[in-house]
C-alpha positions in Angstrom: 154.0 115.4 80.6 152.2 114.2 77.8 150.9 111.3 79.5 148.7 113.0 81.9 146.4 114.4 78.6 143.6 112.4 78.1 143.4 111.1 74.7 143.0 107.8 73.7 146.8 106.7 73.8 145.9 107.3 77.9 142.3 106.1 77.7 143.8 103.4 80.3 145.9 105.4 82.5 142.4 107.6 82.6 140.1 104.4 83.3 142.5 103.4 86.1 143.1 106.7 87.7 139.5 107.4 87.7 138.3 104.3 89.3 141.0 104.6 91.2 139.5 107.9 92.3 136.0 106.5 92.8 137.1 103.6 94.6 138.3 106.2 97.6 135.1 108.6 97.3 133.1 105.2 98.1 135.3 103.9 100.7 135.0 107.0 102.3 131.6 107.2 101.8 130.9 103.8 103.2 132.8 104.7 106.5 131.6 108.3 107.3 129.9 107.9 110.1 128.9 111.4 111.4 129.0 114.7 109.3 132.3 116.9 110.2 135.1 116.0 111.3 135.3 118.7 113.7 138.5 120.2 112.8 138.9 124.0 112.3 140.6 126.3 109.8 143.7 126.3 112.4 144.4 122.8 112.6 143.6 122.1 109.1 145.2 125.4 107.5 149.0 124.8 108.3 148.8 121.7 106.7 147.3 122.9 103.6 150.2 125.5 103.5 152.6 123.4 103.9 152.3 121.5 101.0 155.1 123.0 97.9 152.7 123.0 94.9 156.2 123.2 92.8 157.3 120.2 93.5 154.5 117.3 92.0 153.9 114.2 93.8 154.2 112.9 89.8 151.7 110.1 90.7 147.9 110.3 90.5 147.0 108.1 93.0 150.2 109.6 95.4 148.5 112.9 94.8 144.8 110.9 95.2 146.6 109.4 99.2 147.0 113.1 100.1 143.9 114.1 99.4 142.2 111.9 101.7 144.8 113.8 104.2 143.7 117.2 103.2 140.2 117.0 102.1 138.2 114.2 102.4 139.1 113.3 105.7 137.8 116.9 106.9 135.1 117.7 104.2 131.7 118.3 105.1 129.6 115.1 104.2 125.8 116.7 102.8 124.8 112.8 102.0 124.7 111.9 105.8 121.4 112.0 107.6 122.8 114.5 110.4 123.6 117.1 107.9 120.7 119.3 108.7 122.1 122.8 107.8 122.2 124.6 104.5 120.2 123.6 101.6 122.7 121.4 100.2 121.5 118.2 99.0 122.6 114.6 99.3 123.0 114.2 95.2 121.9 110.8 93.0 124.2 108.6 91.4 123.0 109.2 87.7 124.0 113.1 88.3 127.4 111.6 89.2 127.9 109.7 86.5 127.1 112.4 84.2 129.2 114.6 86.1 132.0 112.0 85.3 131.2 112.2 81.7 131.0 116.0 81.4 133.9 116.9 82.6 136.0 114.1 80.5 134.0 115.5 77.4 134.7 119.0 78.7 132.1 120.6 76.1 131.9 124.1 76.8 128.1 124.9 75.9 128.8 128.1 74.1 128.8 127.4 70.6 127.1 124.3 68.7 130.4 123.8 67.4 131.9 123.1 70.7 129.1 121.1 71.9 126.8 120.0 69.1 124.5 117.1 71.1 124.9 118.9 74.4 123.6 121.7 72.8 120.2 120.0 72.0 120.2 118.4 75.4 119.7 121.6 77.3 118.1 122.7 75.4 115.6 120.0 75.5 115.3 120.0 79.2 115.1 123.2 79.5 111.5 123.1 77.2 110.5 120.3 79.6 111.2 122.8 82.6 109.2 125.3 81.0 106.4 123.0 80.1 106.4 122.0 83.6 105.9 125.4 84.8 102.9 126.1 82.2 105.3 129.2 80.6 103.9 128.6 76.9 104.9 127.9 73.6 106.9 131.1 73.1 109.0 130.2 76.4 112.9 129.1 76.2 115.6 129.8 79.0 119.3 128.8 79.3 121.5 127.2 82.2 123.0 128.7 84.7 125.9 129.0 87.0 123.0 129.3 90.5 120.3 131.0 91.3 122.4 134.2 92.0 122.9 134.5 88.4 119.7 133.2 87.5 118.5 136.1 89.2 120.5 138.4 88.0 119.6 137.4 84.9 116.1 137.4 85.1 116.5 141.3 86.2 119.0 141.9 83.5 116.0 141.4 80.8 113.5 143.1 83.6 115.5 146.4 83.5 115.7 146.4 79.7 112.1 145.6 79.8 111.3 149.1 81.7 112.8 150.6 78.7 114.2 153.4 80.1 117.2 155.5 79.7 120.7 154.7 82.0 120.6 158.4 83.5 116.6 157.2 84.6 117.9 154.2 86.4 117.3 155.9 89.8 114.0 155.9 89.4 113.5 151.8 88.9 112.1 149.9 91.6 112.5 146.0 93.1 109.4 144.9 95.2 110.7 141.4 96.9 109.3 140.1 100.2 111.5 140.9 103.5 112.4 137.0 103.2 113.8 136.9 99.7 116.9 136.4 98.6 119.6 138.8 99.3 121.0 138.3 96.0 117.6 140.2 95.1 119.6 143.3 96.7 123.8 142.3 94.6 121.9 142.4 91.6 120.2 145.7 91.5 123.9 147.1 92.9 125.3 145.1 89.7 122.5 146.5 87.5 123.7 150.0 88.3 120.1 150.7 90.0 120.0 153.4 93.0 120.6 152.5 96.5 116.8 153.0 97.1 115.8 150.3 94.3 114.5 147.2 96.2 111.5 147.9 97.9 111.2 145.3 100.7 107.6 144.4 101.4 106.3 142.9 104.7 105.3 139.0 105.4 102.4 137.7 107.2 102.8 135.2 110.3 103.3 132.2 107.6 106.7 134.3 105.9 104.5 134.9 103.0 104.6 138.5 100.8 101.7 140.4 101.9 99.9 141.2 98.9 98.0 143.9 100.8 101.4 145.8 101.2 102.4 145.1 97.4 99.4 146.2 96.1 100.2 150.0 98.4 103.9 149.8 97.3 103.1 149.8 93.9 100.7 152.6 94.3 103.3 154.5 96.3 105.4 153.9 93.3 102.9 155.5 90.9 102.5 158.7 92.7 106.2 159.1 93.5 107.2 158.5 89.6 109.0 155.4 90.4 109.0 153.1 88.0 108.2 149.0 89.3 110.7 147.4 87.3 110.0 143.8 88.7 108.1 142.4 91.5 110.1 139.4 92.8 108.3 136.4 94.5 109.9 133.4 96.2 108.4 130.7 96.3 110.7 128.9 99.2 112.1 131.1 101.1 116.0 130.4 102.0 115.1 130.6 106.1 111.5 129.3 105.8 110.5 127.5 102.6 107.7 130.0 102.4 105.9 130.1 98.9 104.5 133.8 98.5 101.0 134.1 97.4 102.2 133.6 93.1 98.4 133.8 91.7 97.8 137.1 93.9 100.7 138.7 92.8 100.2 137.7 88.9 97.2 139.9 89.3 99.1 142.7 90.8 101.4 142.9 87.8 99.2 142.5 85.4 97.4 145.5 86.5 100.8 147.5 87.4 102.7 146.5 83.8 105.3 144.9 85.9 107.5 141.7 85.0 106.8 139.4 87.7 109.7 137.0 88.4 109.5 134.0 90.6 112.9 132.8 92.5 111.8 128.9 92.8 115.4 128.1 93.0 114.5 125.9 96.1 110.8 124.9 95.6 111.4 124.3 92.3 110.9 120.2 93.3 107.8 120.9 93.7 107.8 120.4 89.6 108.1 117.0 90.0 106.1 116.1 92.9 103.7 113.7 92.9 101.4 115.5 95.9 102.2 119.0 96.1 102.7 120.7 92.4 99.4 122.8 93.5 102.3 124.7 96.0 103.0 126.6 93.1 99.9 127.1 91.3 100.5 130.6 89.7 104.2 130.3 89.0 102.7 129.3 85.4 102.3 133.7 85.1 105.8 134.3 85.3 107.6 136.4 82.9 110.7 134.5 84.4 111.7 132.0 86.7 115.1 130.5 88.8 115.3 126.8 89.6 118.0 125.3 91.1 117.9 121.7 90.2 121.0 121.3 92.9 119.1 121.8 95.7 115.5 120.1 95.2 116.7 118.0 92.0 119.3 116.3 94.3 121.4 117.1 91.8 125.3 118.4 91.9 126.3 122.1 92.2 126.4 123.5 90.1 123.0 123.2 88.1 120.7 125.8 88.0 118.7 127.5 85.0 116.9 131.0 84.3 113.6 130.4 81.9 111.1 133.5 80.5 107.8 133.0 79.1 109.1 135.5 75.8 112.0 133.6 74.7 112.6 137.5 72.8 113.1 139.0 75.9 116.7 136.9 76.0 118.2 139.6 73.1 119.1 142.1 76.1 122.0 139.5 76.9 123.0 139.0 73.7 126.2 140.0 71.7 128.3 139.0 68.7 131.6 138.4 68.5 133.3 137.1 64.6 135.4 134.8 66.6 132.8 132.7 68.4 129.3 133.6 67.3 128.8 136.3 64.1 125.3 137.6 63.4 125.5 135.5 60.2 125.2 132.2 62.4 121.5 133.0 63.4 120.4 133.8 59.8 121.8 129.9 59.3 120.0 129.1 62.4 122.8 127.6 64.3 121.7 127.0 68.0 124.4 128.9 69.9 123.4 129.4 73.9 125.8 131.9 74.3 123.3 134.0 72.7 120.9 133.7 75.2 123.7 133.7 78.6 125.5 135.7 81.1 128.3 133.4 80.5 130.6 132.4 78.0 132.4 129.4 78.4 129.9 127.0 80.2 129.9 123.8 81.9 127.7 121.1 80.4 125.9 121.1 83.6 122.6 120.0 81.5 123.7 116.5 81.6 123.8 115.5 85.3 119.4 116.3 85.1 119.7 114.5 81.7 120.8 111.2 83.3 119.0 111.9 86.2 115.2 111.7 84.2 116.7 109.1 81.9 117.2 107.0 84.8 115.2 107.6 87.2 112.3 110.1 86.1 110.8 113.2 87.3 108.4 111.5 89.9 111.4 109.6 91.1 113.0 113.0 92.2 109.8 114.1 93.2 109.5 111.2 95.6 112.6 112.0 97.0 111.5 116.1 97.7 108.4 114.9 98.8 109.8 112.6 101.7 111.9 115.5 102.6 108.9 117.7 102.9 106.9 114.9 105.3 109.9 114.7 107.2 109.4 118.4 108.1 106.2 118.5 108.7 106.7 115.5 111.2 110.0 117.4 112.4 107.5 120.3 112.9 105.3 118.6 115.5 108.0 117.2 117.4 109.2 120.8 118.0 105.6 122.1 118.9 105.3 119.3 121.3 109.1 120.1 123.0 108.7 122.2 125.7 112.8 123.3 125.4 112.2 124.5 122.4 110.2 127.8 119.8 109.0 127.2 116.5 108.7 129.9 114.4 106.5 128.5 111.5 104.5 125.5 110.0 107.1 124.5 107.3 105.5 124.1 103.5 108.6 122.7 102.4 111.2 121.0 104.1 113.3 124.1 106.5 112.1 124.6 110.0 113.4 127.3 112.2 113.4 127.2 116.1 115.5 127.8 118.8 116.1 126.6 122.4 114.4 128.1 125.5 115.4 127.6 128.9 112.9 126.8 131.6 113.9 129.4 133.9 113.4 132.6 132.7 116.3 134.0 131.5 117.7 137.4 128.9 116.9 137.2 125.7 120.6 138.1 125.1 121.0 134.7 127.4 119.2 132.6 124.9 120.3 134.2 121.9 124.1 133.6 123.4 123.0 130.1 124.1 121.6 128.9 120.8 124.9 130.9 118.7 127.2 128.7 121.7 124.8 125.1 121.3 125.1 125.7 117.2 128.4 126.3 117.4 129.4 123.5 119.8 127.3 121.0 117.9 129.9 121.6 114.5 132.9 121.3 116.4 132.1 118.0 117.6 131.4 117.0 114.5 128.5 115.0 114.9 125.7 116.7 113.8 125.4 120.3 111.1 122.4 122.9 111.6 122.2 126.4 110.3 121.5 129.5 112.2 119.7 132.9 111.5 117.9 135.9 113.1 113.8 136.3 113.7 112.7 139.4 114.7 115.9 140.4 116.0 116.6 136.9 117.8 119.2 134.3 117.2 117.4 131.1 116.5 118.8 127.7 114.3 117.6 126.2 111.0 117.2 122.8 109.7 117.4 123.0 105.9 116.3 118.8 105.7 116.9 117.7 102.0 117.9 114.1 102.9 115.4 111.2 102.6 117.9 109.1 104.7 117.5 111.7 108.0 115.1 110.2 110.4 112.9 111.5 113.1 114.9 109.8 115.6 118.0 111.6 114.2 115.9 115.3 114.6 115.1 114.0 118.0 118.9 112.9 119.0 120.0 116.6 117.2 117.9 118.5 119.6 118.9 116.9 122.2 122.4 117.6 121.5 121.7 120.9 121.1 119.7 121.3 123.9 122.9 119.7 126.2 125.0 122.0 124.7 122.7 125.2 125.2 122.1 123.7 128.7 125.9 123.1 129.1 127.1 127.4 128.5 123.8 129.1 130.9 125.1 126.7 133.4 128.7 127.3 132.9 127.6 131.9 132.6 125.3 131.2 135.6 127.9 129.6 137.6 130.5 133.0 136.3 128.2 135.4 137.2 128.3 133.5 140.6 
């Protein structure tokens, strides 16, 4: 069993079973030629089961045969231009290869002395992250699992901010827009925070936070002897890709003492565009940020990071342990990220955005968001112009939410039946992905487009598929209720 380690009396065996590897990933790649596959949990779970994990195949590129049977033959391909669903992005080959790389090395980011370069290497990016968001000098911030945890994180140091007692916790307040994350909600349930904690403030006809109604919430806070423990912006919005109004609610802070975080975890590309970086004028106040460089970095999941203007404020998460990283090592000023993170053993995620500005640079991926975001806003007016179909909003980034309407007048439980059927329908056959959600009660779709490669001739061809399909079940109920 020894010669399945990779050392370097394999380094061979591990160059030929790895290209080996690659070799079917681009084949497959090459030949995909819509999405899905269309099958579904039944058809694909039996076969899954069946296979006796106790009994080896003894054979990498055996074992490599069945996977095409068992996963890449049914996986759900983000990289093709029909992929319009969740934001999940088509990813660059640098990130790849450094993905290769990282997990061969397998540094665990820890302790310097399991990871020594790749320690400097976040933490150099994550100083060009912060520089540019405009956090200041005093600024540092650490890698990340996603923006769940970034979040989490960020209101982690938040609630130790507020400084007050455990048995006081009830009295701590989230104000997040009624579009923000939900992960806004997990993490004051985490934080041990009261079942009243998040305070969810109204958006304007654009998604955006109304800063009127953040400006009363706090107030109401003050008179009721709550305490605002964070105000939470998003600046894009998981449904919309609405940016909330960052330099208005800067203000509002300031004046309320209140850490003001700013989930950017998808309009974060907006750092490295070329045309839009005004988008997120104001982000530059935060006392903490999320990015997610795998969604608007096109880079692979996971890589994600959590930065603060006070790199101080990082103590609440820190502990010592003699084993791994004793209080003596920061008198000796060894750089140990564990210091600074949720986590403990830790992928050397930092790498994939390290080859990724190395080879292709910042305005490269920037490019790439930005063509996304002009495909929306083109994507936009063939949905104002299309009749079949009810736009909800102008998109600022690159996620437009619609759904179909019938000509004749029908229910609205009829339509909302007939856009959950069309979606539905539409992922079954395989040949194109969109993502749903509810407006105002409603059941309408989503494109999340974060594919240069999509056209508007494939959003055209999309919605007509999903119009045929929406079409295709009020004809079928009409012809029932008949």
């Amino acid at each position: 069993m020894r010669s399945h380690l990779l050392n370097r009396t394999t380094a061979e065996d591990y160059r030929r079973s790895v290209t080996a590897g690659v070799e079917q990933v681009a084949a497959r790649f090459a030949s995909v030629e819509r999405p899905f596959s269309g099958m579904d949990a039944d058809g694909l779970g039996p076969v899954i089961d069946a296979i006796d994990l106790d009994r080896p195949l003894g054979d990498t590129a055996a074992a490599l045969d069945e996977l095409g049977e068992v996963y890449l033959r049914d996986a759900v391909y983000f990289h093709h231009p029909r992929y319009l669903a969740h934001l999940n992005c088509p990813v660059v080959i640098p990130a790849v290869v450094g993905e290769a790389v990282l997990s061969a090395v397998n540094s665990s980011l820890d302790t310097w002395d399991q990871s020594a370069g790749g320690t400097l290497i976040e933490r150099r990016l994550i100083d060009w992250t912060a520089d540019r968001i405009g956090l200041g000098p005093a600024a540092d911030g650490v890698f990340t699992s996603g923006g769940t945890q970034s979040n989490l994180h960020a209101l982690l140091l938040a609630r130790e901010e507020a400084k007050l007692r455990p048995e006081e916790f009830g009295r701590l307040r989230i104000l997040t827009s009624e579009c923000s994350h939900f992960s806004v909600q997990k993490s004051a349930k985490i934080l041990g925070l009261g079942p009243d904690a998040v305070v969810s403030v109204p958006v304007d006809r654009e998604k955006r936070m109304q800063t009127v109604a953040l400006a009363a919430a706090l107030e109401r806070c003050a008179a009721e002897g709550a305490v605002p423990m964070a105000v939470v912006a998003t600046a894009g919005t998981t449904d919309f890709g609405s940016i909330d109004p960052l330099p208005e609610i800067a203000a509002l802070c300031d004046r309320h003492a209140t850490w003001m975080h700013v989930d950017a975890a998808y309009g974060c590309g907006l750092l490295a565009s070329p045309t839009r970086r005004e988008l997120l004028d104001g982000i530059e106040r935060a006392d903490s940020v999320t990015v997610d460089y795998h969604k608007s970095f096109f880079q692979p999941v996971s890589s994600s990071a959590v930065l603060v203007r006070d790199r101080s404020t990082l103590r609440h998460a820190t502990y010592h342990a003699e084993y791994l990283n004793p209080e003596r090592t920061v008198r000796e000023s060894i750089p140990n990220q564990v210091d600074k993170s949720l986590q403990t053993t830790r992928r050397f995620d930092a790498l994939k955005l390290w080859m990724t500005l190395r080879t292709m640079g910042a305005d490269g991926v920037g490019q790439l968001f930005d063509e996304v975001c002009d495909l929306a806003a083109e994507g936009w007016r063939l949905l104002a112009a299309d009749p079949r179909y009810d736009v909800v909003v102008e998109p600022r980034l690159s996620t437009l939410v619609f759904r179909y309407v019938p000509d004749r007048v029908r229910t609205s439980a009829d339509v909302d039946r007939a856009n959950l059927y069309a979606r539905k329908a539409l992922f079954a056959s395989g040949e194109a992905v969109v993502a749903g959600t509810k407006v105002g009660g409603g059941q309408y779709l989503k494109f999340t487009l974060l594919n240069p490669e999509t056209t508007t001739a494939d959003i055209a061809a999309v919605l007509d598929l999903i119009a045929g399909h929406a079409e295709q079940y009020l004809g079928e109920s009409l012809d029932r209720a008949c």
